[in-house]
Each structure stands twice: as structure tokens, then as C-alpha cells.
C-alpha positions in Angstrom: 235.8 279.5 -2.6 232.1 279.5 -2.0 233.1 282.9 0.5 234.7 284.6 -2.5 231.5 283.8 -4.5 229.4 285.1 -1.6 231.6 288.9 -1.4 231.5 289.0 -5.1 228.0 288.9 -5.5 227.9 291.3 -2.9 230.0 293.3 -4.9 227.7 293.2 -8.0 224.7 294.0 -6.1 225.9 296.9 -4.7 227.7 298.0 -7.8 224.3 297.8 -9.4 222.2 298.9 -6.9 224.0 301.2 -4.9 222.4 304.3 -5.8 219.4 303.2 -5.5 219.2 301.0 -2.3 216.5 302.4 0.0 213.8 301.7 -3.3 215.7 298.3 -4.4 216.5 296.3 -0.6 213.1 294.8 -0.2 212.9 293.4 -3.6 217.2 292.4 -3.3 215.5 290.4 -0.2 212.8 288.6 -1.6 214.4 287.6 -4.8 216.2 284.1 -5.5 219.3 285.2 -6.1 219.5 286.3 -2.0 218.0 283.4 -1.3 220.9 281.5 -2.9 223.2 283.7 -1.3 221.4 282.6 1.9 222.4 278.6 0.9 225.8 279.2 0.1 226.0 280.8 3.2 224.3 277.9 5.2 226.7 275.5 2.7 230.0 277.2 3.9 229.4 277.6 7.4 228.2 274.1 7.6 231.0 272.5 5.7 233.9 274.4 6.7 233.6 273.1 10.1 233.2 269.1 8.8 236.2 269.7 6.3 238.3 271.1 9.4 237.4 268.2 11.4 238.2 265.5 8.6 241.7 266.7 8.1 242.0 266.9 11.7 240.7 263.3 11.9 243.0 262.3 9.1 245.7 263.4 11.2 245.4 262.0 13.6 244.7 258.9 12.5 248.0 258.7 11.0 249.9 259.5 14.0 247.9 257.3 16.0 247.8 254.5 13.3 250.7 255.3 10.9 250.6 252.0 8.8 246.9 250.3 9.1 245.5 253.5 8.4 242.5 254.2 5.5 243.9 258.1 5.7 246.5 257.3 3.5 244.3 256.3 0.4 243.7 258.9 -1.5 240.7 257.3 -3.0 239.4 257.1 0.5 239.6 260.4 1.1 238.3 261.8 -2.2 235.1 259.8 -1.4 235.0 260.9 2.5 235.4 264.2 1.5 232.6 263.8 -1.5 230.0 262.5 1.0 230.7 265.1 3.5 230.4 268.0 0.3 227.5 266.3 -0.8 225.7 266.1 2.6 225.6 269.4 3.6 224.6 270.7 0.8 221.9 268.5 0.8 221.3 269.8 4.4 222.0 273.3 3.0 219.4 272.9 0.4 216.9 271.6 2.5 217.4 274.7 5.1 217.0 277.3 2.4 213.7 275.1 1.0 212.3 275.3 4.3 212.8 279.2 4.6 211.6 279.8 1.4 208.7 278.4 2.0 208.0 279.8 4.8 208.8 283.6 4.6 208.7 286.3 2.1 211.9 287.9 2.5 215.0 287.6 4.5 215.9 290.2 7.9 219.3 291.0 6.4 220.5 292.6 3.3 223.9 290.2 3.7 221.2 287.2 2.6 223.1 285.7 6.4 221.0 283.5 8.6 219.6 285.8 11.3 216.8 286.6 13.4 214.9 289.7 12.7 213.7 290.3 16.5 210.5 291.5 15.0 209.7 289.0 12.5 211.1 285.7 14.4 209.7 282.7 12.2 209.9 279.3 13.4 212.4 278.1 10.2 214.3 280.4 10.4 215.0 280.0 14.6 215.7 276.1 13.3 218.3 277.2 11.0 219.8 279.6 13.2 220.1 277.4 16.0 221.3 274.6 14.2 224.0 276.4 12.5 225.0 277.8 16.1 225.1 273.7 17.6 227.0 273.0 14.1 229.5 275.7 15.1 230.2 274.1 19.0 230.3 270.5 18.2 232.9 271.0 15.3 235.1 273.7 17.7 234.7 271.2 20.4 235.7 267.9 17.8 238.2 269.3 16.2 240.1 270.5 19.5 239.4 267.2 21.2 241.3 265.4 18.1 243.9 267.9 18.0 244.9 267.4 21.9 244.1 263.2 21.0 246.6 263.4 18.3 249.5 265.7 20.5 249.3 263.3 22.9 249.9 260.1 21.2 252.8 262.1 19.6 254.6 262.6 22.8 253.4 259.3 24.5 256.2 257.3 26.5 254.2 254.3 25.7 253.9 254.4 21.8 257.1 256.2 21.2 260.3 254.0 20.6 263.9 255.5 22.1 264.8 256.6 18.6 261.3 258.7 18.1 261.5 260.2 21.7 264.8 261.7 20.1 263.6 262.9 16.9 260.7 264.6 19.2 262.9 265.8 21.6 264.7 267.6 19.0 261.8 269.3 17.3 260.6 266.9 14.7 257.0 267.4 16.0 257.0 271.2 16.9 255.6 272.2 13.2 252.7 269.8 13.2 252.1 270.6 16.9 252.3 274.0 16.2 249.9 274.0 13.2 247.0 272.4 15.1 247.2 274.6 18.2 246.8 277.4 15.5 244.1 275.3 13.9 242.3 275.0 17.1 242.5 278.8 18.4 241.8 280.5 15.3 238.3 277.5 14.6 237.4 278.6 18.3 237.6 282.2 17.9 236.3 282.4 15.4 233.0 279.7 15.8 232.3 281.6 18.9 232.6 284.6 17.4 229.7 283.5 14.7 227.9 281.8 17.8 228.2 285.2 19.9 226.9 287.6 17.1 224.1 285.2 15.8 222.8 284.5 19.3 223.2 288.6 20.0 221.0 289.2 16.7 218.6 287.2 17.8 217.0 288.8 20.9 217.5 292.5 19.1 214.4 294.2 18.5 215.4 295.5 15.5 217.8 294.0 13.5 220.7 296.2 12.2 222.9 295.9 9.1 225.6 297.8 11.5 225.5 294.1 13.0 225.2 291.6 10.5 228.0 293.5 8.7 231.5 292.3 10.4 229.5 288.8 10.4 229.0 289.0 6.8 232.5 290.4 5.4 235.2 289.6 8.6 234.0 286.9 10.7 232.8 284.3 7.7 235.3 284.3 5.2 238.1 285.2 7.9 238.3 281.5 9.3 239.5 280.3 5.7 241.7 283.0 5.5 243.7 282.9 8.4 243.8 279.0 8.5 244.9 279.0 4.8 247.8 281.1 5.7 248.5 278.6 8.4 248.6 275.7 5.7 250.4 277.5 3.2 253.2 279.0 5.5 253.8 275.1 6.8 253.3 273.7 3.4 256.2 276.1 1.8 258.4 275.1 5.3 258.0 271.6 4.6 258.9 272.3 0.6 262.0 274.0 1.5 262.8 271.6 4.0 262.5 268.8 1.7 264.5 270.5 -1.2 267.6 271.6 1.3 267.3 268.3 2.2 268.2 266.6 -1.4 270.8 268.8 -1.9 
């Protein structure tokens, strides 16, 4: 959601402006409305990666801990997830405060945080690399659990003869195949972030040409792709479930 927001202001912008960008980009990059753009930003980077993690968490804690479990409360969840939400955007607030504060206008039409090689500000370098460590840690957690939770699937030791059947059969191939899918597209796509903000950064001159597959590919492509993921396994699992009945 908050990366269909971020292309549809985009949109407007240039719908509005489009004619007349060359007189209009510095004041499109010192006004407030960038600068929100430049929080939701921070807000969706930041929290895509702790959403990813949770549901892989709550995964795994299920498999690992099918019936003494929290994961299975819904009210537990709800609140979880309402803490992480409200946290980084706290965090995301705080960030875009800081930057306000501390420069005039932002390097890149996008409203992204980036380094303008030219103009490197302090803020700015703490939001970058932050977001950048955000990105690592979460790729890194949320493979980590992923492999935890495929392993205690196929365990010898926590599987009884009757579930060593049902796995040898295929019960577990979806599940196992949606997280590996998880995993690769969160990694390619973190490090792809990670590659192009840390590329950015030692450029002299910043260029739009750049900041432009970060802004309308690389961002909102994560969600994408891993909501295909979920929705191709969650109509499987409908099906399966229906056939089943009858």
C-alpha cells in the first residue's frame, strides 16, 4: 500500500509539473509534500522487512511449537503486528525530523534516501546507512528462520513415523517451497537496495538515471513478487481444501 501511495504521487507530480520541470524540481524538493514522500519511503523500507520477518517467525513457531504457541492467537498477532507498525513509523518520523532539520532540500527528485556525493550531510549518511543495516539484518533473519523452520520440518527427532510419511509424500513441499521463494526474492532484492544506495553514495554527482529503477522497480517490486507468492499458494491451498470436501 504505502508503495502505491508513493508511485501515485509521483504520478500527480509529474502530471502537474511535467512541462515545467527544470523551473519547478528545486521547489518539488524543498517542499513538505517530498519530504513526506521521503517518510513513507523510510516507513516502507523499514517495515516491509519486520513484517517479512514476523510472518516468518510466526511460522516457524508453529512448526516448531504447534500447540503451546502464542502465533496462533489472533489477538496476539494484531498487537505484534501494531507495535511493529507503530515503531517504525515512529522511527520513520524521527528520520525525516532529523533531515528536515538539517537540510534544505533533498538530492533526488524520487523524495528516496540518498547521498548527493556533493552535498553529503551527516543526517542524511545516518539514515542511509541505517536503512542499508535494516536491509542485512532482516535478509539475514528472515533466511535464518526460514532454514530453522525447514529443518524442524524434516527432523528425524521431532517427526513421528506417521509425519515422516505425510512429508515423504509432499505434505511439506508448498510451505517449503514458499519460503525458499520468500528468502531469494527478500535477498535479491535487499541487496539490490543495499548495492544501489551504497553505489549512490560515493557518486560525485547524483543522477536521476540512478535513483530511477530504485524508485519505481526495486522498492515496490519486493511486495509485488512476494504477493504473487502468497496469493498463488493461498488459491492452491483454497482449491485444495474445497476438492477436499467434495
Amino acid at each position: 500500500m504505502p508503495g502505491i501511495l508513493y508511485l501515485a504521487v509521483l504520478f500527480v507530480y509529474d502530471t502537474l509539473y511535467g512541462h515545467d520541470f527544470v523551473v519547478n524540481e528545486e521547489m518539488w524538493k524543498r517542499c513538505d509534500a517530498c519530504f513526506a514522500l521521503f517518510a513513507l519511503v523510510t516507513f516502507y523500507m523499514l517495515s516491509y522487512e519486520c513484517l517479512l520477518a514476523f510472518m516468518a517467525m510466526s511460522k516457524c513457531m508453529i512448526v516448531v511449537k504447534p500447540i503451546e504457541t502464542s502465533f496462533k492467537q489472533q489477538r496476539f498477532v494484531v498487537k505484534c503486528v501494531a507495535y511493529l507498525v507503530v515503531t517504525i513509523a515512529s522511527i520513520s518520523i524521527l528520520l525525516t525530523v532529523l533531515v528536515r532539520q538539517t537540510v534544505t532540500k533533498l538530492p533526488s527528485v524520487f523524495c528516496l534516501p540518498v547521498l548527493d556525493g556533493q552535498n553529503r550531510t551527516v543526517s542524511m549518511e545516518v539514515v542511509v546507512w541505517f536503512i542499508c543495516t535494516h536491509l542485512l539484518v532482516g535478509t539475514v533473519v528472515i533466511a535464518t528462520v526460514h532454514c530453522i523452520m525447514i529443518h524442524k520440518l524434516y527432523s528425524k527427532t521431532e517427526l513421528s513415523e506417521e509425519a515422516k510419511s505425510l512429508s515423504d509424500q509432499g505434505k511439506y513441499i508448498p510451505l517449503v517451497i514458499q519460503a525458499c521463494s520468500t528468502t531469494v526474492s527478500e535477498a535479491v532484492f535487499s541487496l539490490t537496495k543495499i548495492s544501489i544506495l551504497v553505489a549512490v553514495s560515493y557518486l560525485t554527482t547524483l543522477s536521476e538515471k540512478v535513483t530511477l529503477p530504485l524508485a519505481t522497480t526495486v522498492i515496490p517490486g519486493n511486495s509485488v513478487v512476494n504477493s504473487l507468492l502468497f496469493l498463488v499458494f493461498g488459491v492452491r491451498t483454497f482449491v485444495k481444501a474445497k476438492i477436499g470436501k467434495q
